[in-house]
N, C-alpha and C positions, 0 to 999 in steps of 0.2 A: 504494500500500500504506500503514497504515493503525497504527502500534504503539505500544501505552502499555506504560511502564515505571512500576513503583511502588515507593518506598522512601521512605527517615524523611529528615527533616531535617539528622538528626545529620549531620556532616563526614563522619565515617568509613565513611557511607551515600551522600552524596549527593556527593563528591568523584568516587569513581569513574565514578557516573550520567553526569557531565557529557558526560565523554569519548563514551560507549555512544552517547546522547540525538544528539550532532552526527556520530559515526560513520554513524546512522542516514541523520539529515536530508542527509548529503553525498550516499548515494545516491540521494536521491530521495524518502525515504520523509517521511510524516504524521506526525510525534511527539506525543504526548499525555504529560507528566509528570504522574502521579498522587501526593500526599506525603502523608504522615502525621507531623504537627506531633509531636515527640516532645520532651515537657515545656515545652510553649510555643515551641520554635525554630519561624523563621518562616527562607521564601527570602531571603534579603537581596539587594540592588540587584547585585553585583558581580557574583553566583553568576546572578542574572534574567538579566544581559547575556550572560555566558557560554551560556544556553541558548538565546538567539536569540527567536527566534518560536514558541516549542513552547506550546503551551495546556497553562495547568497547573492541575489540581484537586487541590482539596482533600477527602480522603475521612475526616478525625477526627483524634484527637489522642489518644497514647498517651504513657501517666505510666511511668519505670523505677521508680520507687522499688519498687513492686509485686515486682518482679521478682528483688529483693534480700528479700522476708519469709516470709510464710508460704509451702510451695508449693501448699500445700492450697487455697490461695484462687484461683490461677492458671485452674483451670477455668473456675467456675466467674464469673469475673470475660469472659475469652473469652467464653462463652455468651453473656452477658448484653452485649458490646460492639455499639454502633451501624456497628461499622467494618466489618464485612460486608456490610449491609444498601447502608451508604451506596458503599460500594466495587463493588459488583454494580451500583447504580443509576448508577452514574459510567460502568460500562462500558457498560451499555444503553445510555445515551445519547450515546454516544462512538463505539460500536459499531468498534471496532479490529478487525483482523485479527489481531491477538495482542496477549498483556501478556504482559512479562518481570518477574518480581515478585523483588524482596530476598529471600532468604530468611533470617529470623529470630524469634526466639518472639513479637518484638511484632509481627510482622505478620502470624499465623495468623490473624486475624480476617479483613483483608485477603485469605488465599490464600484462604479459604470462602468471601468474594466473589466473587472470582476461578472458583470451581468453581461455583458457584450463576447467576453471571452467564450463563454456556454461550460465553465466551469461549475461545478453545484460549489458554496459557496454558505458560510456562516458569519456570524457575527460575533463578538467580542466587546470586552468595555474596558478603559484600563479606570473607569470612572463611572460617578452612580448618576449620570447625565442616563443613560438607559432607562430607569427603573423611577426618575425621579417624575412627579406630574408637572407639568407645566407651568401650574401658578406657584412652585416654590424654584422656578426656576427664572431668578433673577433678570427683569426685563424681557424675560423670556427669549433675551439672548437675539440682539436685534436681527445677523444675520441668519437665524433659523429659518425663516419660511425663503429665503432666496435657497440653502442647502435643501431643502425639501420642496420644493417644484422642480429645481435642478435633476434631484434623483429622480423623482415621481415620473419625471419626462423621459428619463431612462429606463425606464423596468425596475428601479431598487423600492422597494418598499419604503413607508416613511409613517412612524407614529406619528399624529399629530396632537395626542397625549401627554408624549414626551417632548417630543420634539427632536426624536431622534429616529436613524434606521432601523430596519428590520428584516432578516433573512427568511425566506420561505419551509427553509429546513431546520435551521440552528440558532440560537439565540441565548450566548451566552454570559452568565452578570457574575462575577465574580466578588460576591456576599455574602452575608447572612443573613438573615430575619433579625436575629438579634437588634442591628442596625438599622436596617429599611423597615422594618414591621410593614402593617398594613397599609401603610403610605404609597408603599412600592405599586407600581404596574407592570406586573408578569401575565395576568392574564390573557397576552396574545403568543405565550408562546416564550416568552422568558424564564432560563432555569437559574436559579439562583448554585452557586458553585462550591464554594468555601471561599476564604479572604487567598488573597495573595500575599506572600510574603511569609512563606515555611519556610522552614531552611534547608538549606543544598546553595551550593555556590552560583552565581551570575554573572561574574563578572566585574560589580562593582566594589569588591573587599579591601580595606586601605588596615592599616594596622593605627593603632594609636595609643600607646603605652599610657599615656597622663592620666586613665581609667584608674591605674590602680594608686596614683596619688590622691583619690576623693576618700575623705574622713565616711566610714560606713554610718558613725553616726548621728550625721548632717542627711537632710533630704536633697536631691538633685534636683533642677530644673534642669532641661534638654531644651535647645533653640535654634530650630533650623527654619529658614525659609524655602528649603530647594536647592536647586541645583541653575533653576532658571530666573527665579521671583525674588533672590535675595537682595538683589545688587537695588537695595531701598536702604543706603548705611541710617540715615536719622532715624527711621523707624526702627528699624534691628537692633539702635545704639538703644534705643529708647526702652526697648523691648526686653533688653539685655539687664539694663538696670533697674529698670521693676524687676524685675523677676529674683535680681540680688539681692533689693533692699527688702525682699521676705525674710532676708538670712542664708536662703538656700546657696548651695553652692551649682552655679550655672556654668554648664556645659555647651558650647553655642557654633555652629556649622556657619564661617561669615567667608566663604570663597577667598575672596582677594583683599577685601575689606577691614585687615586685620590693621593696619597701620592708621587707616581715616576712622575706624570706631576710636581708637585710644582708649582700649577698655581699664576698668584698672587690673592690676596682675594677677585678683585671685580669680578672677576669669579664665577658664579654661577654654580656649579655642582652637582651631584647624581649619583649614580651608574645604575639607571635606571629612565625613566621621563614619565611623561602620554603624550606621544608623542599628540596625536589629538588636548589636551589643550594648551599644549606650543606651538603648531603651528598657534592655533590662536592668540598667542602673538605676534609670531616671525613676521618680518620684512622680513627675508632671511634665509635660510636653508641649511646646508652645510651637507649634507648623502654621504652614501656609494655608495646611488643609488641601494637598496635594493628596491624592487618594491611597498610592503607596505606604505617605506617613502616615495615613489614618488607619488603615488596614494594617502595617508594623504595630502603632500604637496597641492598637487592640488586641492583637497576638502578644503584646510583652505585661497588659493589664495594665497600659499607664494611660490617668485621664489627660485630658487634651484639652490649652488652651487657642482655641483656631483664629487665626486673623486669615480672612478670606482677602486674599489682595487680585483675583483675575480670576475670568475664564470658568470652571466647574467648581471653583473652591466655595465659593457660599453652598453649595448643592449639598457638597461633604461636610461644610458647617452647620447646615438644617439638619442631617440624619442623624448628626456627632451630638448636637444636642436634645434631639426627639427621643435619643436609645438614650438622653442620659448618660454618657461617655465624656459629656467633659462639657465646658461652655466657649462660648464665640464672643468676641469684640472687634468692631469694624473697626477697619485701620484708622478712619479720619478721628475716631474716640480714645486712641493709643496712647496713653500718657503713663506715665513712670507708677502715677495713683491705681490708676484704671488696671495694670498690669498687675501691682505687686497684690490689688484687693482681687483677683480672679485666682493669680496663682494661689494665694490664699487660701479660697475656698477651693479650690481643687485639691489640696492638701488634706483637708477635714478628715480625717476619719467619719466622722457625725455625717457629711455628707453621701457618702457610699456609694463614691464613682469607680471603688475602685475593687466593691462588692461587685454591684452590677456587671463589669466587666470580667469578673470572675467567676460570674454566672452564665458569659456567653462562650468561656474558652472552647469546651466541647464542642459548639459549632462551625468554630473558626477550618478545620479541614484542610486540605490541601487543592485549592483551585486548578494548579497548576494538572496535577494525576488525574483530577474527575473531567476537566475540560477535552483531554487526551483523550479518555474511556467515553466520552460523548461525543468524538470525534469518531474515532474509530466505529464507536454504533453506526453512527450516521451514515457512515462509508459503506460499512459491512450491509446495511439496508437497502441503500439506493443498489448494489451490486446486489445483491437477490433479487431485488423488481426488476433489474435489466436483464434476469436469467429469467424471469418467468416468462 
């Protein structure tokens, strides 16, 4: 059997991939990784090794800034993308028995490949943009209806629920109930998977010794924005020092930014952290609300304080606070006050964020092995209806 997956570059896309990619290969199967270089990111050597022996193509290269202006442009920019053309040609010649595609607005060009190619073809989320309704979906996200008439005009399905894609055969959310509860919209066809982010290696692993400098009996704060969303030093700086004048000892991911914050020394920084490790250091967690660190967070039992700064991260702030997992504060409310009285209560015992999330570990699963065992059905399926 024979399966390409396709997704961007970006961490927040291509971190989850790894796991699915070698989930696959362990039963047996062909892997093909399809990528779309999104604003020049390129595989790097760690992330290469991590995926073993998979063939991996190149299908174009997709700009965000687009995606932040007019939305009016959004169509008609789609139309006119070679990532279709080129994406359909990648699958002809590949000829897979299926492609599990990302799904997100840069790669609607990609899914009308994908539809065009005459590949059977599933869907994927590295975000709970799938499962979430509409009306908690922030402005409802201006260029959504230009990405859904775009597809609609091409054969790709399109919740208008969600406000997102839909595959005719596959659909899959990589969740728990725990987190979406009955909010979610699965109803058409959406399976809910386990969280991403078990451990087995990806790629992304950095070593970082100064762990075992933290006093065991001081609490930790952890303060990451990403990989892509940090580069906001006054917020970060701001964000850094609430979160210290609780007392706690802050652990904080500031990329390059280490010199313009001027933190003071008992600040423990890095330019990048092994996120899964520090989280089972940490105490409390203060993200972007990047869906990865929310899905980490939750597998290590730490509650979450989320500043939603772009794109799907309020989405991840609504479910993080609905299940009870932690609380949200908009960035323009960011102050040193605002910060250190959240961490605060996320600290509480009394509050039991940190019950509840140890109430949901059992469901947490492995997404990466059950998306694989739902692939491989799906194949094994569609291959007995073409022998009948």
């Amino acid at each position: 059997m024979r399966v390409a997956l396709l997704t961007t570059t970006q961490h927040g896309h291509l971190n989850p991939y790894v796991p699915v990619v070698n989930a696959l290969r362990t039963t047996g199967n062909e892997v093909d990784l399809l990528l779309l270089s999104a604003d020049g990111g390129t595989l790097d050597e760690q992330r290469r090794q991590a995926l073993g022996d998979v063939q991996v193509h190149s299908v174009g290269q997709v700009e965000m800034a687009p995606w932040s202006g007019d939305p009016a442009k959004i169509g008609p920019m789609l139309q006119s993308s070679p990532v279709a053309d080129r994406t359909a040609d990648v699958l002809r010649a590949t000829a897979p028995d299926f492609v599990l595609v990302d799904s997100l607005p840069v790669t609607a060009a990609a899914m009308v490949g994908a539809e065009a190619s005459g590949v059977p073809y599933g869907m994927v989320w590295a975000n709970l943009g799938g499962v979430c309704p509409r009306e908690h979906r922030r402005g409802r996200w201006a260029y959504d209806e230009q990405v859904g008439d775009y597809l609609t005009r091409h054969g790709v399905r399109w919740s208008t629920r969600t406000h997102s894609a839909r595959s005719r055969l596959l659909n899959v959310m990589p969740t728990i109930s725990a987190l979406v509860g009955e909010d979610a919209v699965t109803d058409d066809g959406v399976q809910l998977v386990g969280l991403p982010g078990a451990a087995g290696p990806r790629g992304d692993e950095v070593a970082f010794p100064d762990l075992d400098l933290l006093d065991p009996d001081r609490p930790v704060v952890y303060v990451s924005f990403g990989t892509i969303f940090y580069r906001r030093p006054d917020l970060l700086r701001t964000t850094i020092i609430g979160a210290a004048a609780t007392g706690a000892q802050v652990v904080a991911a500031v990329g390059d930014l280490a010199e313009e914050l001027a933190l003071p020394d008992d600040v423990f920084t890095a330019p990048y952290l092994p996120q899964r490790e520090v989280l089972e250091r940490a105490d409390v967690f203060v993200t972007h609300g990047g869906y990865n660190s929310v899905a980490e967070s939750i597998r290590a039992a730490t509650p979450m304080l989320v500043i939603p700064l772009a794109v799907d991260q309020p989405i991840q702030a609504y479910f993080v606070g609905r299940a009870g997992f932690g609380t949200a504060v908009e960035p323009a409310a960011v102050t040193e006050r605002s910060v250190a009285d959240a961490v605060t209560e996320l600290l509480d015992p009394a509050r039991d964020y940190r019950s509840r999330l140890g109430k949901a570990q059992p469901e947490c699963g492995d997404s990466a092995v059950r998306t694989a065992e739902l692939v491989t059905a799906t194949v094994q399926t569609l291959q007995r209806k073409g022998e009948q």
